[in-house]
Residue frames as qw, qx, qy, qz and C-alpha x, y, z in Angstrom:
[[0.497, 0.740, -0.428, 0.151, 50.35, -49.79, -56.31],
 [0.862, -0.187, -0.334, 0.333, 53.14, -52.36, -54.98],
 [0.304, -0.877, 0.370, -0.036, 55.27, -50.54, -51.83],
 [0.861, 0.233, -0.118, 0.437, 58.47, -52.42, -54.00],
 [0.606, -0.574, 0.035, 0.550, 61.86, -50.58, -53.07],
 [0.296, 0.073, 0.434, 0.848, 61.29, -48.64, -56.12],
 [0.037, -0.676, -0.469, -0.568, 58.21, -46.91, -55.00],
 [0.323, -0.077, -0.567, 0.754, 58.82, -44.24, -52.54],
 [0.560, -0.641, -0.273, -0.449, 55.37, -44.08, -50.54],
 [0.335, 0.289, -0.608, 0.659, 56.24, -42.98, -47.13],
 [0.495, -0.675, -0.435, -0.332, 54.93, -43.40, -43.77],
 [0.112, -0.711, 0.460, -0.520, 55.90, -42.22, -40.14],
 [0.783, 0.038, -0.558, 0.273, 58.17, -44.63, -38.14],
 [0.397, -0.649, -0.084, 0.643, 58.99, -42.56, -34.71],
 [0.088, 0.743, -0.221, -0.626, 60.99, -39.72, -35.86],
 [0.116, -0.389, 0.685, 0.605, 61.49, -40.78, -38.88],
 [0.570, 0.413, -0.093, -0.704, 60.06, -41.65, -42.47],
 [0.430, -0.155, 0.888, 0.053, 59.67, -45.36, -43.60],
 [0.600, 0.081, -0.475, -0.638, 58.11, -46.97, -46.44],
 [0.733, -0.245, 0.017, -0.635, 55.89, -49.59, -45.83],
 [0.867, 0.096, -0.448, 0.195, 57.99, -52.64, -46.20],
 [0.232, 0.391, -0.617, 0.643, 60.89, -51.10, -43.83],
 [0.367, -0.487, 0.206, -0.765, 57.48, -50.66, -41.45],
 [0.925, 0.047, -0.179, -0.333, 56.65, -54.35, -42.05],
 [0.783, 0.366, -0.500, 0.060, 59.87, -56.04, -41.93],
 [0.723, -0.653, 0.002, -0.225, 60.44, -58.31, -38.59],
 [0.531, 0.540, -0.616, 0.219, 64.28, -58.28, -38.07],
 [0.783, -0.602, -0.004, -0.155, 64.61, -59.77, -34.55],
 [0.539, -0.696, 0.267, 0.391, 68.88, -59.50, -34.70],
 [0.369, 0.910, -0.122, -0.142, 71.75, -58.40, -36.26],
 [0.910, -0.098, 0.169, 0.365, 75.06, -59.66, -36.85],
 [0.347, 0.907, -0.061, -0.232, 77.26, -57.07, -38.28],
 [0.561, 0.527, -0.556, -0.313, 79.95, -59.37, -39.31],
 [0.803, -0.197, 0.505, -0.246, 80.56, -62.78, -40.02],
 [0.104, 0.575, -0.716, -0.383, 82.95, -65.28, -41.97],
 [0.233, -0.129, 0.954, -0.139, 80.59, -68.53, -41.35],
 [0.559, 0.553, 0.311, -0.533, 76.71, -67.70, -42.29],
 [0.748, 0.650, -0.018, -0.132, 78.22, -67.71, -46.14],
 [0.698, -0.400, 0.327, 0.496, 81.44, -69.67, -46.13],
 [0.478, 0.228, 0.463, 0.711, 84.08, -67.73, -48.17],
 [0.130, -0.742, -0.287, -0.592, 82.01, -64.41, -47.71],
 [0.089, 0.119, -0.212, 0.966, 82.50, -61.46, -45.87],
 [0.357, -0.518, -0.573, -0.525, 78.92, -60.87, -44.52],
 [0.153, -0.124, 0.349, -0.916, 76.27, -59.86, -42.33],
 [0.229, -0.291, -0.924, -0.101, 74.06, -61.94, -41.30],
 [0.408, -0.124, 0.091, -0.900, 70.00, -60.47, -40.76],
 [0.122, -0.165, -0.978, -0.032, 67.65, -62.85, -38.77],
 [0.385, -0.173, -0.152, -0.894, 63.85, -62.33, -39.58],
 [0.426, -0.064, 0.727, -0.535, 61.30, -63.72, -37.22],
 [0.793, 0.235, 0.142, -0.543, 58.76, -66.55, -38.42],
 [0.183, 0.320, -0.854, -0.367, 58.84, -70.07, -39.54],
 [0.880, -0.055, -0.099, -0.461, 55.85, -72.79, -39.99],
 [0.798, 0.239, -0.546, 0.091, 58.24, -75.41, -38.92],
 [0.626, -0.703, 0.078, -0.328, 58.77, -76.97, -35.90],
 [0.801, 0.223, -0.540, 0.132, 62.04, -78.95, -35.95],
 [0.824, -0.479, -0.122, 0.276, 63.68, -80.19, -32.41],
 [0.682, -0.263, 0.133, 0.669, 67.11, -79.25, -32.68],
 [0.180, 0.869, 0.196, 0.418, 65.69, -75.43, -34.12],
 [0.582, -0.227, -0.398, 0.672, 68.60, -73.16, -32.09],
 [0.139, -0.030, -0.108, 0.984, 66.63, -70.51, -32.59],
 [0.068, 0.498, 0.864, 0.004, 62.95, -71.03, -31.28],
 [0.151, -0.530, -0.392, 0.736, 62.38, -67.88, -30.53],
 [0.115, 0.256, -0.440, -0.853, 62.36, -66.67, -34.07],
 [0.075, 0.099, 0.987, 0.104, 59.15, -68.98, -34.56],
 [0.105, 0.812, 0.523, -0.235, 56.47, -66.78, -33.77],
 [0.377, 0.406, 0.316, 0.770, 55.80, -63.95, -35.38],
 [0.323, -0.864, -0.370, -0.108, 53.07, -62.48, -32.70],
 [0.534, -0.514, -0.138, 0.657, 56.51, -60.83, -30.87],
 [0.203, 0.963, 0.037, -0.174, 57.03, -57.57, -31.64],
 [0.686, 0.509, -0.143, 0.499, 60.51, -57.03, -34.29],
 [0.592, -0.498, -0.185, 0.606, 63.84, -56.16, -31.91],
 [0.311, -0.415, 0.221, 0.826, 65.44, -54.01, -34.34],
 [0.579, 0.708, 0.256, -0.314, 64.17, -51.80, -37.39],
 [0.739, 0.426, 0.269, 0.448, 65.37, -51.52, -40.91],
 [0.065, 0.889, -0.319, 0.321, 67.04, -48.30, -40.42],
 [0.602, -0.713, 0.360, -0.017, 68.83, -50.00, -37.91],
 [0.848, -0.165, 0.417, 0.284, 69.99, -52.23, -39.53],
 [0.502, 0.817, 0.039, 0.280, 70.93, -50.00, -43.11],
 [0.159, -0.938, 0.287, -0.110, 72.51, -47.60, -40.78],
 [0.500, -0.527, 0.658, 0.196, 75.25, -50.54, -39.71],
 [0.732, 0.429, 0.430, 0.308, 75.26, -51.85, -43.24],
 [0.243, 0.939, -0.099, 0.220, 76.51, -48.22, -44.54],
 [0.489, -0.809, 0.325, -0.033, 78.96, -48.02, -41.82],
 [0.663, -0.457, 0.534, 0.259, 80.56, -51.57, -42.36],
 [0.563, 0.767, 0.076, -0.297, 80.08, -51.54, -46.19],
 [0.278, 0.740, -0.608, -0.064, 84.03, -51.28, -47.13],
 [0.093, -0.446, 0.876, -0.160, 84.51, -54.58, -44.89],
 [0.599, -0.050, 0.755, -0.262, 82.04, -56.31, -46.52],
 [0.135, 0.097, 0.744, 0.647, 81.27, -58.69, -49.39],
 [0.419, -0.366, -0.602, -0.573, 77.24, -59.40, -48.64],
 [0.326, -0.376, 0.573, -0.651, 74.40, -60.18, -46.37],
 [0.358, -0.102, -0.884, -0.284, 72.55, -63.00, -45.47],
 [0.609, -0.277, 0.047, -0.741, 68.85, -63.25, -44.36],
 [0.314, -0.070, -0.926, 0.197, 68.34, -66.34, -41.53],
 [0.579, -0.431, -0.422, -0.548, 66.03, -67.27, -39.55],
 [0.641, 0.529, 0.327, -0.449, 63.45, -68.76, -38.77],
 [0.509, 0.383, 0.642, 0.428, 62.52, -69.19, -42.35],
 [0.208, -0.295, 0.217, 0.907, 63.28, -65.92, -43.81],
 [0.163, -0.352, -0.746, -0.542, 60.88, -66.67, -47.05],
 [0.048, -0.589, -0.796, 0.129, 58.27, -66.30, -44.20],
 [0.082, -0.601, -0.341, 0.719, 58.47, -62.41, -44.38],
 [0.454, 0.759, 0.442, 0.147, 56.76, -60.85, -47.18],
 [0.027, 0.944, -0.157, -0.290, 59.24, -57.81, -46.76],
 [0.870, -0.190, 0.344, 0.299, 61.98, -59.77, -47.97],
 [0.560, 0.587, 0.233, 0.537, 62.31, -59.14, -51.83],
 [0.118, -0.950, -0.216, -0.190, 62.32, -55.47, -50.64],
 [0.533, -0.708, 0.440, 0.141, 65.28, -55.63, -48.01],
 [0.795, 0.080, 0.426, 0.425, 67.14, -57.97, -50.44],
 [0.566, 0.640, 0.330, 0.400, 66.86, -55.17, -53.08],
 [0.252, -0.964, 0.077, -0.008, 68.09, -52.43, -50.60],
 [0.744, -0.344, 0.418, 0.393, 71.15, -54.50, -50.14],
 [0.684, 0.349, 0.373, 0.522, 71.79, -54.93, -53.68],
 [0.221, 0.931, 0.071, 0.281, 71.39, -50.95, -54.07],
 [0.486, -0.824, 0.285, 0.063, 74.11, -50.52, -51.61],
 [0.869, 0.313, -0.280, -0.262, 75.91, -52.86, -53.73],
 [0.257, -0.455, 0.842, -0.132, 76.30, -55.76, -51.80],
 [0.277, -0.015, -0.921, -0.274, 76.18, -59.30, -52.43],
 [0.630, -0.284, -0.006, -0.723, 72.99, -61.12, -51.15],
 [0.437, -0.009, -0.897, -0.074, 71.97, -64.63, -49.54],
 [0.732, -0.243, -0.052, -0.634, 69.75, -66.79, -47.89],
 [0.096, -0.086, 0.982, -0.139, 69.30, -69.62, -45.42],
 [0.763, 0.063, -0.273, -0.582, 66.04, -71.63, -46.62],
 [0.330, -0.027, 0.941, -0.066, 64.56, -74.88, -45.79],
 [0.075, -0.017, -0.779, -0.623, 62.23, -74.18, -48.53],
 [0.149, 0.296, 0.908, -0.258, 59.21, -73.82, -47.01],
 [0.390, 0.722, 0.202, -0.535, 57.48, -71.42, -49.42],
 [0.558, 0.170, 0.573, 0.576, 58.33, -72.52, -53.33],
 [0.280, 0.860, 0.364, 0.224, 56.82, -69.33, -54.77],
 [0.022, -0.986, 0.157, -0.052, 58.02, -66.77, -52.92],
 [0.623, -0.370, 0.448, 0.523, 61.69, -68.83, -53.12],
 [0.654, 0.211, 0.568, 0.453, 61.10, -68.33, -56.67],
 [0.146, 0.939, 0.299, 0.080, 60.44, -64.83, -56.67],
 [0.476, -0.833, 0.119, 0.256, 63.69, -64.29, -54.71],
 [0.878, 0.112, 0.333, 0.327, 65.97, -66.19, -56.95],
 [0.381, 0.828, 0.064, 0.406, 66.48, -63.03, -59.53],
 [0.302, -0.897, 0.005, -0.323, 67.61, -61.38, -56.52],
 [0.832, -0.459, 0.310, 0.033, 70.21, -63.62, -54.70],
 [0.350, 0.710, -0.607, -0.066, 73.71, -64.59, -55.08],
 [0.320, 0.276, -0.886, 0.192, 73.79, -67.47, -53.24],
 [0.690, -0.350, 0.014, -0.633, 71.90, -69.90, -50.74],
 [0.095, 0.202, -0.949, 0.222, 72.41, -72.35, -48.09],
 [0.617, -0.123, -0.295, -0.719, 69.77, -74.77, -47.91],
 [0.261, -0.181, 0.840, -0.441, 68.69, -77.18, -44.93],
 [0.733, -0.017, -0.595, -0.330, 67.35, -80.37, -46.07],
 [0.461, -0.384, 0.557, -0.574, 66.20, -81.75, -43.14],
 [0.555, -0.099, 0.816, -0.128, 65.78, -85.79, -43.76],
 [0.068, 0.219, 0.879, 0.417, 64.49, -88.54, -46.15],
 [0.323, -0.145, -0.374, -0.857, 61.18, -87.92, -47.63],
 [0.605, -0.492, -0.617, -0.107, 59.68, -90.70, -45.16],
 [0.404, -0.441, -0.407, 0.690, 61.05, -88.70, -41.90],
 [0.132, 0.388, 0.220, 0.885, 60.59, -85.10, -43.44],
 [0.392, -0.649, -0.265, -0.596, 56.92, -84.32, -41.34],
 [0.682, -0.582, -0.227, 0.382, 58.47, -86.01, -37.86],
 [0.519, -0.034, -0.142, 0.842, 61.02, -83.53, -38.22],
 [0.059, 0.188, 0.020, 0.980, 59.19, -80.68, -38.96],
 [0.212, 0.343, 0.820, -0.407, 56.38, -81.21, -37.43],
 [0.395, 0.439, -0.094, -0.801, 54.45, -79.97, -40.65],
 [0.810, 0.274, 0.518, -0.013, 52.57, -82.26, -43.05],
 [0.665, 0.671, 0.278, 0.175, 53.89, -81.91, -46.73],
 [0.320, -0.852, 0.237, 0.342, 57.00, -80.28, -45.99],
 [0.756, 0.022, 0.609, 0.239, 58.31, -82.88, -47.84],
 [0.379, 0.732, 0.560, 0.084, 56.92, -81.83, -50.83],
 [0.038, 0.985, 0.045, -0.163, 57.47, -78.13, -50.71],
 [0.626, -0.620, 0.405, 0.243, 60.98, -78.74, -50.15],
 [0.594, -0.119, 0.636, 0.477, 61.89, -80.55, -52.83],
 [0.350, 0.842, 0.406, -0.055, 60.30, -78.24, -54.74],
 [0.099, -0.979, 0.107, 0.141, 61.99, -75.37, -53.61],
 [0.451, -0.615, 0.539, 0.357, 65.39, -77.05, -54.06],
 [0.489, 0.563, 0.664, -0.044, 64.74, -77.96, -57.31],
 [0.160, 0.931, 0.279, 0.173, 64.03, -74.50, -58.31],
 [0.457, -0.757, 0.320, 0.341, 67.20, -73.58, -56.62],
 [0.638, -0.229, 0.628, 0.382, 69.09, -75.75, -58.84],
 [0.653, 0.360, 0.476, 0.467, 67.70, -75.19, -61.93],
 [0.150, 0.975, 0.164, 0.023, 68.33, -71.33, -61.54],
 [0.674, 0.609, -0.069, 0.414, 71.70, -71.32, -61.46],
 [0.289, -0.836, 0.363, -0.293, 72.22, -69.15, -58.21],
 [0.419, 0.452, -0.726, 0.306, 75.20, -70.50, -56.41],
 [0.686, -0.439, -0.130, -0.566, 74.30, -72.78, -53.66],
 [0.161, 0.349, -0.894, 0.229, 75.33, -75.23, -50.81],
 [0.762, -0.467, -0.185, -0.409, 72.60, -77.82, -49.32],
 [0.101, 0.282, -0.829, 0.473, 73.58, -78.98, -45.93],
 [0.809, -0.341, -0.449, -0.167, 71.67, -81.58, -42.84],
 [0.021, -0.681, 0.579, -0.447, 71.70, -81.04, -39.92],
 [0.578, 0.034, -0.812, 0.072, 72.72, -84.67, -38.08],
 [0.325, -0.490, 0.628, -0.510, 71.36, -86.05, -34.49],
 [0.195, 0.137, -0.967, -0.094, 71.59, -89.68, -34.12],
 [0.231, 0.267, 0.828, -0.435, 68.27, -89.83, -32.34],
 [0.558, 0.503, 0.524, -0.400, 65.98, -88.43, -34.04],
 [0.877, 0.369, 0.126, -0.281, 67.57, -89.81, -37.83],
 [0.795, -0.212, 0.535, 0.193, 69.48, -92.82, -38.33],
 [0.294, -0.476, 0.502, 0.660, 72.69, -92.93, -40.59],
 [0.358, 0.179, 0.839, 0.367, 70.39, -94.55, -43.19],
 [0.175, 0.825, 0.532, -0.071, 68.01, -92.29, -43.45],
 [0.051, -0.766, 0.288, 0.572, 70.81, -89.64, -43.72],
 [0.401, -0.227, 0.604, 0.651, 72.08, -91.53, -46.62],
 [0.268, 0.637, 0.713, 0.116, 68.62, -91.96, -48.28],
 [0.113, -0.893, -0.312, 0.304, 68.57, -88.38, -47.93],
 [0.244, -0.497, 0.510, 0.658, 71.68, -88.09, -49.66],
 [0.362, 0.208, 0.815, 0.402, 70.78, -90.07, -52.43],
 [0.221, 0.753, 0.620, -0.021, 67.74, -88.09, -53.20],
 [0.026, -0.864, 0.254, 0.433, 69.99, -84.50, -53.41],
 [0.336, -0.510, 0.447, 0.654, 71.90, -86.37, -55.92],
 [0.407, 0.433, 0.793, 0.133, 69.34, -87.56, -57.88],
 [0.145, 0.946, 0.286, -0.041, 68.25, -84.00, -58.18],
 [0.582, 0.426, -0.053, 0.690, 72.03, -82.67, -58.83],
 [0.264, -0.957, 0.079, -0.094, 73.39, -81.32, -56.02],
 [0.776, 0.310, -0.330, 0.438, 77.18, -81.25, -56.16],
 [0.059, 0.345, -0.565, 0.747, 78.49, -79.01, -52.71],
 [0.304, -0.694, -0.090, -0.646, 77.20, -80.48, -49.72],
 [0.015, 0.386, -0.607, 0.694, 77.77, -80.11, -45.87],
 [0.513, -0.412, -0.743, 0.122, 76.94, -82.62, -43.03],
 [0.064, -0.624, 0.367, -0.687, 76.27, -80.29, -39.67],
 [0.470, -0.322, -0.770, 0.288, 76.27, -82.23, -36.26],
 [0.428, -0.731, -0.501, -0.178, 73.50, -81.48, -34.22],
 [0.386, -0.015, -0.407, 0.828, 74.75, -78.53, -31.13],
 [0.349, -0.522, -0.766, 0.140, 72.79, -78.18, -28.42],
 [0.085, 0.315, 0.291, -0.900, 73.13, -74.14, -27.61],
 [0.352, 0.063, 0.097, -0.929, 69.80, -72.67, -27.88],
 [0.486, -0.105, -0.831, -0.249, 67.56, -76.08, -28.04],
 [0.563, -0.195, 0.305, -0.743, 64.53, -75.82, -25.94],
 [0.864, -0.145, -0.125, -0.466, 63.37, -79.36, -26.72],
 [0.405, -0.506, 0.754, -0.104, 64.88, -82.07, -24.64],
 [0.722, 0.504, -0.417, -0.227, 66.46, -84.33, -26.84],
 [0.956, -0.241, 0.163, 0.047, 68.05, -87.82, -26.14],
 [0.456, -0.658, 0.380, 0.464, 71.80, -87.80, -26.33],
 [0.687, 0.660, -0.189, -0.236, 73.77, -87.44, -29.84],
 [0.882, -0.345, 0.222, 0.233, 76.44, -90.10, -30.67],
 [0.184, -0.633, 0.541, 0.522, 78.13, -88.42, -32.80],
 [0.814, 0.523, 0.016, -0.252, 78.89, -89.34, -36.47],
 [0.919, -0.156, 0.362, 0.018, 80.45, -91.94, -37.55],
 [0.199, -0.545, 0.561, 0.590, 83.34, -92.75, -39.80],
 [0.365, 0.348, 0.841, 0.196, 80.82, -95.18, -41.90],
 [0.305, 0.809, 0.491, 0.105, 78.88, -92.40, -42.89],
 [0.174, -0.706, 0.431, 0.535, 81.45, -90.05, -43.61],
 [0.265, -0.212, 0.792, 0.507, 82.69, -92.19, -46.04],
 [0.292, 0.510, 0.765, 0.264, 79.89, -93.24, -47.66],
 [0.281, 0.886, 0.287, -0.231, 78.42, -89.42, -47.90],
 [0.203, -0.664, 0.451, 0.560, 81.91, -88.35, -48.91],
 [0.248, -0.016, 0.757, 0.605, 81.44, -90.73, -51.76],
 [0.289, 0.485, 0.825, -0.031, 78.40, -89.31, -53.06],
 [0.023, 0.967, 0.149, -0.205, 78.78, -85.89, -53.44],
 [0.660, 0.518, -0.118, 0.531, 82.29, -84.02, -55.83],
 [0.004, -0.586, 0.317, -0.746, 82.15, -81.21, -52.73],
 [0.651, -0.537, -0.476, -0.248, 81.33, -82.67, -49.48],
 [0.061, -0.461, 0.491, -0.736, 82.22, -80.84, -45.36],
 [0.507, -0.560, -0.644, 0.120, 81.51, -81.53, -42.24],
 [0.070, -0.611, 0.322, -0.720, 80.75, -78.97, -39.62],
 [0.460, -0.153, -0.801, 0.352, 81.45, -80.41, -36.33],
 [0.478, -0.792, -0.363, -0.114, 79.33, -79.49, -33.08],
 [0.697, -0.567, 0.021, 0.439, 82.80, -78.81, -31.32],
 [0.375, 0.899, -0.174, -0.147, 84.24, -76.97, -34.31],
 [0.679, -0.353, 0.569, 0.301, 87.12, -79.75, -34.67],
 [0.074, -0.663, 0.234, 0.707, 88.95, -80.04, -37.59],
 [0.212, 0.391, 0.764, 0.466, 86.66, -81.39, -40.28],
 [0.033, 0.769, 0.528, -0.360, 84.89, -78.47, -39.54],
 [0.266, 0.833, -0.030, -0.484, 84.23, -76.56, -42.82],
 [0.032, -0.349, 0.825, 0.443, 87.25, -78.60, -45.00],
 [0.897, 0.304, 0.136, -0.290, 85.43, -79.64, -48.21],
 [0.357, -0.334, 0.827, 0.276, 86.71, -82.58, -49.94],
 [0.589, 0.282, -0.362, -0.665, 86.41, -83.66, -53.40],
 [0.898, -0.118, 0.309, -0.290, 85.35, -87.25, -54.19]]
């Protein structure tokens, strides 16, 4: 029988009783609020360990393995979900690649029972189990990470590509509210390749999305300087998109202001 958040098989956690998902699920930190993670949302932001991707400019390598043992349990984290509850809308599950934890659906539905909103950062690397979540989700910020010819240098994964555009896709044609966003470093892809990248989100209707320049806390891989982003590409993504932001590395003051085309 599935251990879903609607079957209450219990096991011992320390002092305490857990079902099997809560026993399973690898939160590795907490946020307990936050106005950025889901712009326009009140939230809490939960970051679950694991991702099959290897991108440079990941600020949060650490969350890559899974072999580490999980900082914080799911009681912990309920317990400060109950607490802040009145001062919030939702939460959002980050990473890593969130999708990568099988507890997921599970914790998502806990939320919802509590009744908060829900969301997700995703780079899509799992199209099934994105599509399992969907039902489940109010929203999602998705990280398209380059043109389809750069896609496997970035992530160091073959067929990422692929998956990806799957997964976003499937995003789109469910209906869940959504923002894709890129994040930008002039070294390792060039303005064209951002644009190429653009082009392909619109092909596939996407209508809200958000440059991010490249920012260097928590980057373990030494990376060749970023020049910044230009006023050419601005423009030219600005025309391509009805909703389109920048989020600056310095938090200057395109940072977060969408504009329409």
């Amino acid at each position: 029988m599935s251990d879903t958040a609607h079957t209450e098989h219990y096991i011992r956690g320390g002092d305490h009783l857990v079902t099997p998902w809560q026993a399973r699920i690898r939160v590795s930190a907490f946020v307990p609020f936050s106005t950025v993670d889901w712009p326009g949302t009140a939230s809490a932001v939960v970051f679950l360990q694991g991702c099959p991707w290897r991108c440079g400019y990941c600020q949060n390598p650490g969350l890559q393995s899974r072999s580490e043992p999980p900082a914080l349990t799911w009681q912990h984290v309920e317990s400060a979900l109950r607490q802040r509850a009145d001062s919030l809308d939702g939460v959002v599950f980050s990473g890593g690649e969130p999708t990568t934890d099988r507890a997921l659906p599970n914790a998502l539905r806990a939320v919802l029972d509590m009744g908060l909103r829900t969301g997700l950062h995703t780079g899509g690397a799992y199209p099934d189990r994105l599509a399992a979540l969907l039902p489940l989700l109010d929203w999602v910020g998705f990280d398209i990470k380059a043109d389809a010819a750069h896609y496997d240098s970035i992530t160091g994964a073959r067929g990422s590509a692929l998956r990806a555009m799957r997964s976003a896709r499937m995003l789109l044609a469910s209906g869940v509210a959504c923002e894709f966003r890129l994040t930008y470093h002039s070294a390792l892809l060039s303005e064209l390749a951002v644009l190429r990248a653009a082009d392909l989100l619109t092909t596939l209707g996407v209508r809200r999305f958000v440059l991010q320049e490249f920012r260097p806390e928590g980057v373990v891989t030494e990376l060749p300087p970023h020049a910044g982003i230009s006023q050419h590409l601005l423009r030219e993504l600005g025309m391509r998109f009805p909703l389109f932001a920048v989020r600056r590395a310095d938090g200057g003051p395109a940072c977060g202001q969408i504009s329409g085309r």
